[in-house]
Every structure is written in structure tokens, then in C-alpha cells.
Backbone as CSV, one residue per row, in Angstrom:
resi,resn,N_x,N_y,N_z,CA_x,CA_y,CA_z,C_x,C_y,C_z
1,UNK,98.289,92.614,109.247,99.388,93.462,109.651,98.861,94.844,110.016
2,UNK,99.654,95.139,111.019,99.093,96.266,111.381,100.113,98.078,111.464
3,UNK,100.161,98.704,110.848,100.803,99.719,110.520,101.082,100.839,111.640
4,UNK,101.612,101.195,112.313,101.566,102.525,113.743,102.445,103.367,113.298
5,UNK,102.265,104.207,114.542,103.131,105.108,114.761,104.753,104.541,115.202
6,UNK,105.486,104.756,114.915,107.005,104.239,115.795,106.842,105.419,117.301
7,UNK,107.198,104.425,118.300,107.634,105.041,120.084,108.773,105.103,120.122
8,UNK,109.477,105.783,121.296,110.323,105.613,121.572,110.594,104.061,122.275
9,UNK,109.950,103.552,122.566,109.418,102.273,123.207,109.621,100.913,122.171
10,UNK,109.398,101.161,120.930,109.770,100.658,120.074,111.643,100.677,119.908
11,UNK,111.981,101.227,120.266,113.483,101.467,118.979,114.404,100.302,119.741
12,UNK,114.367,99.428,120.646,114.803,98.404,121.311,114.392,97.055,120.235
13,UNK,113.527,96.924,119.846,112.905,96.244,118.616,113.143,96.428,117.109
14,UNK,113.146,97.721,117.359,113.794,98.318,115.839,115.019,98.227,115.560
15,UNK,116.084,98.835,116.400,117.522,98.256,116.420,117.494,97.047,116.634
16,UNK,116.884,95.976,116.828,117.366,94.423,116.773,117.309,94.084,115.075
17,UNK,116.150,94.280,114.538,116.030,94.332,113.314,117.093,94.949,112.630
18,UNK,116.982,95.963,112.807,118.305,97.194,112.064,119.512,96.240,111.398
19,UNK,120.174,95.453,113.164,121.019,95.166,112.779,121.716,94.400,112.344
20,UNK,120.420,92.944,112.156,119.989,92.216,111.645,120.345,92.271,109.828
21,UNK,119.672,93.242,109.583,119.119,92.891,107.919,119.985,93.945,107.328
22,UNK,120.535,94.820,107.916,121.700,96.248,107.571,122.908,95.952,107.798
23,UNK,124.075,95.736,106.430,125.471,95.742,107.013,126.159,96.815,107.776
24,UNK,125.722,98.105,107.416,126.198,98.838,108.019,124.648,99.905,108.664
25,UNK,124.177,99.435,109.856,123.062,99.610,110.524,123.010,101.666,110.643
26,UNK,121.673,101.746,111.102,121.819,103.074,111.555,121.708,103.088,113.116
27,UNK,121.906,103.658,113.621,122.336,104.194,115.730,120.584,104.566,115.741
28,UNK,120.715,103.809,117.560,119.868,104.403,117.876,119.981,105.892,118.342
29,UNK,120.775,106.551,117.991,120.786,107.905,117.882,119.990,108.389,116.574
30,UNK,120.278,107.863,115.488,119.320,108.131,114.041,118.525,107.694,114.294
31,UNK,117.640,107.494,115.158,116.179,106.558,114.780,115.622,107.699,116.052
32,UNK,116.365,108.178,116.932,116.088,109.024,117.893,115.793,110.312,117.511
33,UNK,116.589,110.634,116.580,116.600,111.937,115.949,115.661,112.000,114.853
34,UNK,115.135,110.794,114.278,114.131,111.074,113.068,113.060,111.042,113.681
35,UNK,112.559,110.539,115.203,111.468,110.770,115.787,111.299,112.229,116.339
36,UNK,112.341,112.523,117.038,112.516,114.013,117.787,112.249,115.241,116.318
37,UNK,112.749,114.652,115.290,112.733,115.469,113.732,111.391,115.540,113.106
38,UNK,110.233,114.982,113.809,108.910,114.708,112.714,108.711,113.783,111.561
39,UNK,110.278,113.275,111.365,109.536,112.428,110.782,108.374,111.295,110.516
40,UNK,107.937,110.905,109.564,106.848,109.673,109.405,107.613,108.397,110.034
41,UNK,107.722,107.967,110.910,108.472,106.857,111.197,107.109,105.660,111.867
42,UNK,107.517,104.631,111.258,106.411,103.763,111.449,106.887,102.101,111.728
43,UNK,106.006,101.473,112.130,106.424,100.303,112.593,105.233,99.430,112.072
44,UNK,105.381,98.244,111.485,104.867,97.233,111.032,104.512,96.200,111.921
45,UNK,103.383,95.492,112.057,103.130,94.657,113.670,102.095,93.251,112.683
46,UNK,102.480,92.230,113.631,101.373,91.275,113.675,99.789,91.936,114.621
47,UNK,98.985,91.248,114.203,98.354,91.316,115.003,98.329,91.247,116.497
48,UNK,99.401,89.890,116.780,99.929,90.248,118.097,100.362,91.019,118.494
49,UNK,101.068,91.448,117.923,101.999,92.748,118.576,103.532,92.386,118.404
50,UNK,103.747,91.592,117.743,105.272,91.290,116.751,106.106,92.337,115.883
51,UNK,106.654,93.314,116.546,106.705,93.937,115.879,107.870,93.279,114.425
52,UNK,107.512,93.535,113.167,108.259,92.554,112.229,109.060,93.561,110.862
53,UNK,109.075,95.172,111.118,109.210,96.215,110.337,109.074,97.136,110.477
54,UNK,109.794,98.062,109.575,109.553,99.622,110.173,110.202,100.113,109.005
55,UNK,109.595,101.663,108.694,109.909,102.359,107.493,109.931,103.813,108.184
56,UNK,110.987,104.634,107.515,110.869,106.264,108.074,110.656,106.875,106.557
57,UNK,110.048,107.947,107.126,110.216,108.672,105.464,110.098,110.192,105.553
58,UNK,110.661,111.190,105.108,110.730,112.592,105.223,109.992,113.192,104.049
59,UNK,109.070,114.328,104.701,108.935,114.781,103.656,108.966,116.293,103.512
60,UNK,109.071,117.046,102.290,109.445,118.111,102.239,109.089,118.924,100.658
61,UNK,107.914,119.347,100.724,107.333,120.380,99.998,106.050,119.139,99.969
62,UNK,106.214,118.831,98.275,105.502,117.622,97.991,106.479,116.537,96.953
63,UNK,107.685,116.215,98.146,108.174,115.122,98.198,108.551,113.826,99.197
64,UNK,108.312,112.816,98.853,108.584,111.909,100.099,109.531,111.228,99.861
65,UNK,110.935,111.550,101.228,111.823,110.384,100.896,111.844,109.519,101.567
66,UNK,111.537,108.299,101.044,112.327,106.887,101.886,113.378,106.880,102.518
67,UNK,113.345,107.267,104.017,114.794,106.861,104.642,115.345,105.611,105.013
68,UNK,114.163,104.388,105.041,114.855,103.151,105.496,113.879,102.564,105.737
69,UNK,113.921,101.186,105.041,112.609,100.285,105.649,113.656,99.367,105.844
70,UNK,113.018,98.024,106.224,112.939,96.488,106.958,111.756,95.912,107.114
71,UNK,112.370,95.058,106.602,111.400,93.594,107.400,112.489,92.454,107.939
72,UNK,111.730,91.964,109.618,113.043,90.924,109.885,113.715,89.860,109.179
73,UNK,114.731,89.473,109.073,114.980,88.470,108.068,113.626,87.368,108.753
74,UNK,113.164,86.787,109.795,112.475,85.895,109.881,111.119,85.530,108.710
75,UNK,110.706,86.808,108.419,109.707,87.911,108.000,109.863,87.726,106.332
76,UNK,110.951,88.015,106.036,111.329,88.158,104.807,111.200,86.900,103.728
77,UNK,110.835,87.498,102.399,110.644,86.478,101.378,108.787,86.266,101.484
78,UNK,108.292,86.595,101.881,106.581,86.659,102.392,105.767,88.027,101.566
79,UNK,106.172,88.717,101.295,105.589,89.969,100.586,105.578,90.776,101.487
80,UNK,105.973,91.107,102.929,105.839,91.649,103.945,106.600,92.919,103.258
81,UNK,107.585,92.667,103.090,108.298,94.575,102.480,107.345,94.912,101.307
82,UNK,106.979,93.985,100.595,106.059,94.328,99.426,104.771,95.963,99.772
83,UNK,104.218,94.734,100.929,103.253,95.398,101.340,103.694,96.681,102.579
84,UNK,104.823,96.682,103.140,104.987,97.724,103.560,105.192,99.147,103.083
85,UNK,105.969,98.999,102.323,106.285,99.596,101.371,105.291,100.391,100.540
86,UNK,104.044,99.536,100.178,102.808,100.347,99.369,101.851,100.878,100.666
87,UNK,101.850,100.501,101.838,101.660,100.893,102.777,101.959,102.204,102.768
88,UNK,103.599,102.471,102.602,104.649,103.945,102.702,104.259,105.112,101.772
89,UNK,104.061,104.214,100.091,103.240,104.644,99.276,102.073,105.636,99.097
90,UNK,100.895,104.856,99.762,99.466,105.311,100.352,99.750,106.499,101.140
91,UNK,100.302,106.169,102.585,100.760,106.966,103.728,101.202,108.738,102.995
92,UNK,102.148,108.483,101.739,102.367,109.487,101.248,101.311,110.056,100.115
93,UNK,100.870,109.534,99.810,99.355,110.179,98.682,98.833,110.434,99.475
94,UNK,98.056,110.368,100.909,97.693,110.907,102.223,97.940,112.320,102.346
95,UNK,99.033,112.315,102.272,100.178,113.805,102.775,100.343,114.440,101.363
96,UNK,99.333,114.191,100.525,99.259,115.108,99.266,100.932,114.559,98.446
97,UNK,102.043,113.971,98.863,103.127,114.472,98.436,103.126,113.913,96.300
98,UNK,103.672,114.478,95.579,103.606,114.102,94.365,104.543,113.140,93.509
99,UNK,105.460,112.735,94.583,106.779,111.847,94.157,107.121,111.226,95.450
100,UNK,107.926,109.773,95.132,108.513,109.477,96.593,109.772,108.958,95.296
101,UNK,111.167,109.408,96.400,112.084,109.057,96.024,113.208,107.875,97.986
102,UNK,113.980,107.375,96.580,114.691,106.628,97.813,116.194,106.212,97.191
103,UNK,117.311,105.799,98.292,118.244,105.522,97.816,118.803,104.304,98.063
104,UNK,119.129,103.470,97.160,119.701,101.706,97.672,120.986,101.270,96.878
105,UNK,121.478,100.365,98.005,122.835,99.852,97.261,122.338,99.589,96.165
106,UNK,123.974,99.792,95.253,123.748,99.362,94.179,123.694,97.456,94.010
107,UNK,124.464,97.288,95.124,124.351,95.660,95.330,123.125,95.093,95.931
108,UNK,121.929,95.643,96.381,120.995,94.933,97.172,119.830,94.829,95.775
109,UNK,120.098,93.560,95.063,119.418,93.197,94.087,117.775,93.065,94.475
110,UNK,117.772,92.317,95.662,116.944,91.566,96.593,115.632,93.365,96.351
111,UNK,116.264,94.508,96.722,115.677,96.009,96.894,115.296,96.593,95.854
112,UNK,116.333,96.183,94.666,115.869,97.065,93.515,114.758,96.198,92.745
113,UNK,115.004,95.277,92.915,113.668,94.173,92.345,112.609,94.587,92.584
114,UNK,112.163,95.411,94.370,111.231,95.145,95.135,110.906,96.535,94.742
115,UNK,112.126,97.316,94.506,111.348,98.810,93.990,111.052,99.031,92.791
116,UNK,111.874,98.099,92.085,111.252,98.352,90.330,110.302,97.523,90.268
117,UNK,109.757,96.452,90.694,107.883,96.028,90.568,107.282,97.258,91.138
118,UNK,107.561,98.376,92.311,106.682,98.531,92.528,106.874,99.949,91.922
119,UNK,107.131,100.404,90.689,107.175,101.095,90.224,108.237,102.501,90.189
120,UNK,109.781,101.800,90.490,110.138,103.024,91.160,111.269,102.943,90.139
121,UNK,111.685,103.912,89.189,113.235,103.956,88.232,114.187,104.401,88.494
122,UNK,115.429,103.952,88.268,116.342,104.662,88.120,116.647,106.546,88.038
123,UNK,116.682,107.016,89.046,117.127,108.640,88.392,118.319,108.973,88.597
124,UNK,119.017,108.614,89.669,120.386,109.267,89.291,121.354,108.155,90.264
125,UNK,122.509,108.259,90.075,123.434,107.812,90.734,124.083,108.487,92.165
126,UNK,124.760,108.345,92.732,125.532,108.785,94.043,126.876,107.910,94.312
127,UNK,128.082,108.419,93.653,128.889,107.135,93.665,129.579,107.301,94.806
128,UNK,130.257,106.345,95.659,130.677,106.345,96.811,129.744,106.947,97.640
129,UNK,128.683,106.816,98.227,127.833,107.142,99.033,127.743,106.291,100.482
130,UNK,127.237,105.388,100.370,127.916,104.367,101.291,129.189,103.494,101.781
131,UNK,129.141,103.681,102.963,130.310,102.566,103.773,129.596,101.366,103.180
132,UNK,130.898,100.513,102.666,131.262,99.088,102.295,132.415,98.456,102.937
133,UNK,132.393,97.016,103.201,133.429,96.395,103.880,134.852,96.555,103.296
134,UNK,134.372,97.151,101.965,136.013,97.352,100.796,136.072,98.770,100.521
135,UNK,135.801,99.991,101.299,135.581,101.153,100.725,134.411,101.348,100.854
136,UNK,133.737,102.286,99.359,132.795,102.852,99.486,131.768,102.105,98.136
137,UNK,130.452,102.302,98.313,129.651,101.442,97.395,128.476,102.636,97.049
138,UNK,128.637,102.745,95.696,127.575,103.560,94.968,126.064,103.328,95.497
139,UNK,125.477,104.059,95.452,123.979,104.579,95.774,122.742,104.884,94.289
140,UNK,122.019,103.883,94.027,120.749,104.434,92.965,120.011,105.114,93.263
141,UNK,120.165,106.596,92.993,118.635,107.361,93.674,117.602,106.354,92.799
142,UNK,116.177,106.186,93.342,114.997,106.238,92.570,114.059,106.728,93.081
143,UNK,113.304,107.006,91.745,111.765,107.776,92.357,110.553,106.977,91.459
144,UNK,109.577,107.604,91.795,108.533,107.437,91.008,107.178,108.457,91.602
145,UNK,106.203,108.802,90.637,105.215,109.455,90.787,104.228,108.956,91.766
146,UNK,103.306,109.721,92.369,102.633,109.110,93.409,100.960,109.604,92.910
């Protein structure tokens, strides 16, 4: 697997994914604006050139936040987010930062699994944070040390 930069060239690929594996997706206006913004935005590839993932992440002093990963559902269940993810990890011990924090449904079991192996706890809540098909659905901040 191979790790890049995200293009603008990409986000035709990225929004297929997006909207795929996200009930309530982000615009290619947000994926436009976190490139135009500096963020770390990155894309996950086969060797071919498949693209199969993508993670953004902000950072700010010496913190890194997770704004959003994926892997395609095709993709998924393989360790592919596993390894992206510590990929995101690395990427940020790189950039000196001393914490990465992130925020996930409280319903995406499938996420918190994948962040509590990889070391990430519970710190705070955000209730009603997200659009849900019934209202609004609480948010787990987590972090962990880097």
C-alpha cells in the first residue's frame, strides 16, 4: 500500500468512497476546503493505483486531529484501516505533534474497536453532535499520546 498526498484529481474517487461507507457523507466542498486549508489530507493506493482510502487530519500547536478516514467497503475487514490509520499515527510523530485526538459515532462499534486496539480512550463526550436518520447522535471525543 502506498500512502500520498490527496489531489484535487483525486476527490472524484474520494467522494465515491465517502459516500459509500458515510451515512451522512462530507461535500466535495469539505474535502476542497481541507486541501485549499493545509490540511494533511492523504490517500491510500494499491500498488496499482487503486485508490482504496483516505484520511485528513489537522493539526494545531502539537495536536493532531483526525478529521475522517475510510477504507472502501470492498477494502474493508482486511486491516486496511488498521494500517492506515497507524500510517496517520507515524505521519503525526513526523510533525513532532504530542497527542492525536478524533471524534466517532457513538454507534460505529466497527471504529471504536479499531481505535481502542489502537490505543485511543475515551475523553469526552459531544452529545447531539451529529446528523442521524432520527435526530441527532452523540459523538466520543478520543485521544491518545503519540
Amino acid at each position: 500500500m502506498i500512502l500520498r498526498d490527496m489531489t484535487e484529481a483525486d476527490l472524484d474517487a474520494v467522494l465515491a468512497i465517502e459516500r459509500v461507507v458515510h451515512a451522512h457523507p462530507w461535500t466535495l466542498g469539505n474535502f476542497s476546503d481541507a486541501l485549499r486549508s493545509g490540511y494533511l489530507c492523504k490517500v491510500f493506493e494499491t500498488e496499482a493505483g487503486e485508490l482504496i482510502g483516505y484520511a485528513l487530519m489537522m493539526l494545531a500547536v502539537d495536536e493532531a486531529e483526525l478529521l475522517d478516514i475510510a477504507i472502501a467497503s470492498s477494502q474493508q475487514r482486511k486491516g486496511m484501516g488498521k494500517q492506515l490509520l497507524h500510517e496517520m499515527l507515524a505521519l503525526a510523530r513526523r510533525k513532532e505533534m504530542r497527542r492525536m485526538v478524533l471524534e466517532v459515532r457513538a454507534s460505529n462499534a466497527p471504529a471504536l474497536a479499531l481505535y481502542r486496539s489502537a490505543g485511543f480512550s475515551d475523553i469526552g463526550l459531544r452529545r447531539d453532535y451529529y446528523p442521524a436518520h432520527s435526530g441527532r447522535e452523540d459523538a466520543i471525543l478520543m485521544g491518545r499520546g503519540l
